[in-house]
N, C-alpha and C positions, 0 to 999 in steps of 0.2 A: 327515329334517330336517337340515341341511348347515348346518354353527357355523360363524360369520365372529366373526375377532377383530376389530372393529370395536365401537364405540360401548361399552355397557359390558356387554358380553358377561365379558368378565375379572372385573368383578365377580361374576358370577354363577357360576362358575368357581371364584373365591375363597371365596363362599356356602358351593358345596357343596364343598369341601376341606376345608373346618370344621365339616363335619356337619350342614351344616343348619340350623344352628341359628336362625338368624332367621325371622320368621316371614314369610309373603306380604303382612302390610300393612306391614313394615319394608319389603320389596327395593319395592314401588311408593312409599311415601314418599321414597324415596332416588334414587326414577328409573330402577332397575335396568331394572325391566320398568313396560307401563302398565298390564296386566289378569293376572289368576292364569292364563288361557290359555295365555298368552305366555311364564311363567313355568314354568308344567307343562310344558312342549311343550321347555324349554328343560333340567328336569330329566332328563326321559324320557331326552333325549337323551345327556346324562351319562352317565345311569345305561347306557345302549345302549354307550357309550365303555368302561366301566367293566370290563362284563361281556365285552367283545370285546378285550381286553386279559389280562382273566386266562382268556381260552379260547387266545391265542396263545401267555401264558406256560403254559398246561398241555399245551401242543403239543410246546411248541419242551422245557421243559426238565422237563414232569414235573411233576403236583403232589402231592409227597410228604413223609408223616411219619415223626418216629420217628429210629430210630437209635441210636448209642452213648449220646449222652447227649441226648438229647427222647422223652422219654413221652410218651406218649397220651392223653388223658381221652376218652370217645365216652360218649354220652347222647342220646336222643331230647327231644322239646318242642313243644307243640302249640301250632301258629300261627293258630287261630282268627282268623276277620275277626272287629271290634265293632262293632257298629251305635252310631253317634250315636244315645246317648238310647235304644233300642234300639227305632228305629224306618228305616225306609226297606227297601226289597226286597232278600236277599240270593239270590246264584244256587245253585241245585240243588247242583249240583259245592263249593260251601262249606257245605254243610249239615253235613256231617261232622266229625269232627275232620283238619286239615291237619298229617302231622307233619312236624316236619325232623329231621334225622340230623344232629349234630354232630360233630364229631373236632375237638379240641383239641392239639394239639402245645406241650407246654409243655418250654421249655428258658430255666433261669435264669429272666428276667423278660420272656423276648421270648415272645408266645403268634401261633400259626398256626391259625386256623379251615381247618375244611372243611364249607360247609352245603350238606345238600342234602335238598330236600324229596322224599317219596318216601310210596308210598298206601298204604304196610302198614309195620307194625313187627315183620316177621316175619324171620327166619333167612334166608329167600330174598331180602328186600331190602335189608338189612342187610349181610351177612357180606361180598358183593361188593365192596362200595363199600368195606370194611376190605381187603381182599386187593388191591384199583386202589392206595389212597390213602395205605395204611402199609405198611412195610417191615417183612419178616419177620424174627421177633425180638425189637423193638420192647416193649419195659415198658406193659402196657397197662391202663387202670383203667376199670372200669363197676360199674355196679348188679349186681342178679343176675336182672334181665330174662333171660327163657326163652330169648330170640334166640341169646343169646351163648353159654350158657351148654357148656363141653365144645368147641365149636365154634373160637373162638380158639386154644385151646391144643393144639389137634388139625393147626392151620397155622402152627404155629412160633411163635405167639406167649407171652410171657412175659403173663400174664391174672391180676388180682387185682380181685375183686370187693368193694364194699361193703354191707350189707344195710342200705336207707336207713330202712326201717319202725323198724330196730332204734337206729340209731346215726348220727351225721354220718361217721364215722371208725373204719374196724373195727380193735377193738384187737389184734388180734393181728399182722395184717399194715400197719396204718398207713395201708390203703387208703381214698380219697377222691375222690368225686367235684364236691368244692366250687369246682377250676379252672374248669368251666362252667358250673355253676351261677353261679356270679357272672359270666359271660359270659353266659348265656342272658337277664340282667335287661336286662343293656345291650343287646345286639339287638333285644331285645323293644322296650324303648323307644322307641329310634330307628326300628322298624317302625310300629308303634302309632300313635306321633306324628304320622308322614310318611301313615297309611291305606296302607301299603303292603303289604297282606295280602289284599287288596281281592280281587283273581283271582289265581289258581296265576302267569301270565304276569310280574305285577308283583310279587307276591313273590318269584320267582327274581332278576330284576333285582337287587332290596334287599339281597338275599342276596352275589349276587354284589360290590357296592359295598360290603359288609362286607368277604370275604374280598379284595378289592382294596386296602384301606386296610391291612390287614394285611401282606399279602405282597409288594405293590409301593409304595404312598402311602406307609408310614413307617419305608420302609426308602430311599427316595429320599436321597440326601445332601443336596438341597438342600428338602425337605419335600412334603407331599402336594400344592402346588398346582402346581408345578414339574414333578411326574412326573403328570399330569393333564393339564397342558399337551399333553404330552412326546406321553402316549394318544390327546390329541386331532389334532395335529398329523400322528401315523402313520396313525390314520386316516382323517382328511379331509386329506390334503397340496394343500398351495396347486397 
């Protein structure tokens, strides 16, 4: 599908630069679009922007955490689809649980996601994606999930666990994983809200529009619908 700035496409644009937040009977009361068709077809497309923007910026420059001064938080999180009402057919492939793999870069009050959904929560799925995505050395905070466990600190990293059965906050080392836990609510949300868990495909999109608004929308100088533009424009050029 090939976006023309024409008519009010910009508003739709500006829609989802703001999260969403309106609902499908607002953008047709308003004339945005005349059917949710029209409208899906037009998020889709976004979100396809979205994701093809932070696959160039991990190209060109890297997509990495950590360092002197940004710690890590990594946690897993199960993205189960909900059925409305808990009713309508879900497919084989979501019968399971869907996890995602987080990595949180917190530095001061700017936070860096890294989500990626992945079929196992095991050592083999896990550790890799730490050793691509964070810089060795790196101050790093988890649970005491088996994955990690010996493994981190065995690849240069600085590793404090917290045991969450026991505590929010281990008192000895001050270790927390509350940085995305209160991330993981807001995702969820705005996944939730939008049905964007629906299939593995459309979840990744969602995903990727998270970690977009993070690393390139609001860091933009002139805001997220500017540097959206910007995405769009690179790649559909007149």
């Amino acid at each position: 599908m090939k976006l023309k700035k024409k008519g009010n496409s910009t508003d739709v644009y500006r829609w989802f630069s703001q999260g969403l937040r309106m609902t499908q009977v607002d953008m047709k009361t308003d004339g945005i679009a005349k059917s949710s068709a029209t409208l899906s077809k037009m998020s889709s497309c976004v979100r396809r922007v979205c994701r093809h923007a932070m696959r160039q910026y991990e190209n060109k420059a890297g997509q990495r955490l950590g360092g002197e001064m940004e710690f890590v938080v990594i946690d897993e999180s199960n993205f189960h689809h909900k059925r409305k009402y808990a009713r309508g057919r879900i497919s084989s492939t979501w019968r399971r649980k869907k996890w995602v793999f987080g990595m949180l870069g917190v530095k001061e009050k700017h936070r860096r996601p890294i989500l990626r959904l992945v079929k196992k929560r095991s050592r083999h799925h896990l550790i890799p994606l730490v050793v691509k995505h964070v810089r060795p050395g790196t101050l790093m905070l988890s649970d005491e999930w088996r994955a990690y466990r010996g493994a981190l600190t065995n690849l240069g990293y600085r590793h404090f666990t917290v045991n969450n059965s026991r505590w929010f906050v281990d008192p000895v080392s001050g270790a927390h994983t509350q940085h995305l836990e209160r991330a993981w609510l807001t995702y969820k949300s705005i996944i939730w809200r939008l049905r964007g868990n629906r299939t593995a495909k459309l979840l990744k999109e969602h995903l990727a529009v998270i970690e977009w608004t993070y690393w390139l929308g609001n860091k933009h100088k002139e805001g997220l619908l500017v540097r959206l533009l910007k995405d769009i424009r690179h790649q559909f050029p007149c």
